[in-house]
N, C-alpha and C positions, 0 to 999 in steps of 0.2 A: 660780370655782376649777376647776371640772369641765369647762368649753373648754379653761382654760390646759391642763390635762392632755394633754386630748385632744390639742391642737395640737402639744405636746411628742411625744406618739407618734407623729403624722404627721410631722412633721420628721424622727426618727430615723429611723423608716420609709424613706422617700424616700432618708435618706443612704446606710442600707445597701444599699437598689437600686441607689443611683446608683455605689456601691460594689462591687458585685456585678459591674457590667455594665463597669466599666470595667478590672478584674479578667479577667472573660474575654474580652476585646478584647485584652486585653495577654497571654495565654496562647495567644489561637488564632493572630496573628500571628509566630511565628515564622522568624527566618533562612532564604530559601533553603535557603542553603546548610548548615544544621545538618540538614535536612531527609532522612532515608532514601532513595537515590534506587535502590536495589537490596536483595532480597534477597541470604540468605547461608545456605546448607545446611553443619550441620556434617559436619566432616571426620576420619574417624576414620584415624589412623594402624595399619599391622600388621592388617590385614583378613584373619584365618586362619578359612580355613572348616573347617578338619581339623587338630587335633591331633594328635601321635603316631601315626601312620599305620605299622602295621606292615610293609606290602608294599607297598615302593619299587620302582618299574618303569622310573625314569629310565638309559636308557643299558644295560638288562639285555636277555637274547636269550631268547625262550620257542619250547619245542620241546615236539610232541604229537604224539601218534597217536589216534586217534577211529576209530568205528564209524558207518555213515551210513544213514540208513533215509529212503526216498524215500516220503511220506505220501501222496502222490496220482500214483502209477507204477501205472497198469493193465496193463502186458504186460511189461515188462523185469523182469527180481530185481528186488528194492526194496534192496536188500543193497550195503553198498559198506566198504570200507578205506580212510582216508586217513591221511596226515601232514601236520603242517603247522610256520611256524619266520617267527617274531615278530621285530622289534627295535622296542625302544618309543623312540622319541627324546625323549618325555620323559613325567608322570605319566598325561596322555590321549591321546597318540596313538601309536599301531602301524602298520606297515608290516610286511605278511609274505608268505607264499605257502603255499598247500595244495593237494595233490596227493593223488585217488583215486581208485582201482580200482575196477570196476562187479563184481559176482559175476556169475558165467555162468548163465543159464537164464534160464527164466522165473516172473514171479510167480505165487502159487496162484492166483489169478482163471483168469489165462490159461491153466494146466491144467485148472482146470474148465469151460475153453469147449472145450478139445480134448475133452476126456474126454464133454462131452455132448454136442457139436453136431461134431466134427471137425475143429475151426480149428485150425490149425498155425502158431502164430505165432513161432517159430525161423526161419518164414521169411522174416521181417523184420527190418531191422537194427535194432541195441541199443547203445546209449552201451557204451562200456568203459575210457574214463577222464576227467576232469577236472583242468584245470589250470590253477588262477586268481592270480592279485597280490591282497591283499584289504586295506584302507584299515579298522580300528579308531577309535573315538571315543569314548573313556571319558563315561560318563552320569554316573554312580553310584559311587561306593567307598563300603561301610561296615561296622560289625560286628558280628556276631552272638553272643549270650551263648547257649552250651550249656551249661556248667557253670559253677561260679563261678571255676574255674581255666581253663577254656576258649572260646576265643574263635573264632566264624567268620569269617574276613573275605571277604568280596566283590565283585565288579567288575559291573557293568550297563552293557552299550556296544551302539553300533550297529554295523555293519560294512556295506561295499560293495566288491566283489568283482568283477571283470571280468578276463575269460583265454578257455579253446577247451574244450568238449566234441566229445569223437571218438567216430563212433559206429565198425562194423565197416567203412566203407566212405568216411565222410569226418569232417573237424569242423566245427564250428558256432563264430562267437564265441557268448560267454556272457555275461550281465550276472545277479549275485547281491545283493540287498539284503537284509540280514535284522538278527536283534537275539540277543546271546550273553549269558551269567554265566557266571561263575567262582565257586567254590567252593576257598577258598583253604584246603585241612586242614595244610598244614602254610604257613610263609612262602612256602618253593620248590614243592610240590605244588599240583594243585589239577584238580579237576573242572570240565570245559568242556562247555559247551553251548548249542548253535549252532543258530538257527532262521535256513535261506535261502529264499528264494524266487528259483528259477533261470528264468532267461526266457533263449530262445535256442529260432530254426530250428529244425525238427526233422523224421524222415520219419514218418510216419502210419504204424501196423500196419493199418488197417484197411481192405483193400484189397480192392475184389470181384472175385473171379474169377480169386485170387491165395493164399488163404489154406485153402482145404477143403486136404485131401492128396490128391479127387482133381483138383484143378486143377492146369494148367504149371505148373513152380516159376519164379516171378520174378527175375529182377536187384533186387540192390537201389536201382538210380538208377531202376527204372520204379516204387518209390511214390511221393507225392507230400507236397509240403513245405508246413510251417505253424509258428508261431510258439507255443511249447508254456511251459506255464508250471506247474513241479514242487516243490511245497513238500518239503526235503530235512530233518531233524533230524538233525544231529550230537551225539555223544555220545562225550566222551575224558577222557585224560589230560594234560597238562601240566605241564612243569618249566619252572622260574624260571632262569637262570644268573644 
């Protein structure tokens, strides 16, 4: 009685094996053609990176005046005026032009090398104005909460800039690369500020046997020329049309 048993469980045994295996013979066999032969990335429709954007710049004209401080000018004013006038063709990109006035004299350095050692650096020429096309590239828009009723909005671009700096005697082209924000306090308002770096020719003050008051006073085509590079901070105003 106790084989027939056993024999009985071997048999089931075995059938369900045999059952098992030909189970997943018939599973892993599948169709070609039913077969995945490609993924598939979904696809989101209306891809808005910015809601409610309160300062639209498509097709609008921006007009500034700024103050200019030349951060690594050892002998000229560091001091300057300009204006400048935007049209955004659409939310990231500007096309404008800026134009500015150098102040006259010299920087305090350069007083204090007259004032101790006797260098007269008046007697070298001095940029007195620039006038560049400059190319905008929106980074960044976004907003800032000051109050619960009040909102900052923002702008973070790069810009690239290329036109003539004229000194007393000639001009130089100019290439300016640099990085701006906007500080938007009202939609139409807004605080600008412009970091360039100006590269362009330029004549050398520091010229021996040219510069004591009691040396010949030079021409200024006999200083001599080199490729100068003058980190400028702009600081303005701005309106929106």
């Amino acid at each position: 009685m106790r084989k027939a048993v056993i024999s009985l469980i071997s048999m089931i045994g075995l059938t369900g094996l045999w059952t098992s295996e030909s189970w997943c013979a018939e599973a892993l066999n599948l169709p070609e053609e039913e077969l995945a032969k490609e993924s598939v990335t979904p696809v989101f429709d209306r891809m808005v990176s910015l809601k409610n954007r309160n300062v639209a710049l498509e097709g609008r004209i921006d007009i500034g005046g700024y103050y200019g401080w030349a951060l690594t000018e050892p002998i000229a004013n560091v001091s300057k005026l300009g204006l400048n006038l935007y049209y955004h063709t659409d939310e990231e990109h500007a096309w404008g032009l800026f134009l500015n006035k150098n102040f006259t004299g010299l920087s305090g350095y350069a007083k204090q090398l007259n004032s101790q050692f006797t260098l007269d650096f008046e007697r070298a020429p001095k940029p007195e104005l620039t006038v560049m096309v400059d190319y905008n590239l929106l980074a960044f828009y976004g907003k800032m909460s000051i109050t619960k009723q009040t909102v900052l909005n923002l702008n973070l671009y790069g810009s690239l800039a290329g036109g003539v700096v004229k000194y007393q005697h000639k001009s130089y082209p100019a290439l300016a690369p640099g990085l701006g924000q906007k500080f938007y306090l009202t939609n139409q308002f807004a605080l600008r500020f412009d970091l360039r770096l100006f590269i362009h020719q330029a004549p050398i003050p520091f010229k021996p046997g040219a510069i004591k008051q009691s040396d010949p006073i030079p021409s200024y085509s006999e200083f001599e020329e080199r490729i100068t590079y003058t980190t400028v901070l702009d600081m303005g105003l701005s309106y929106l049309f």
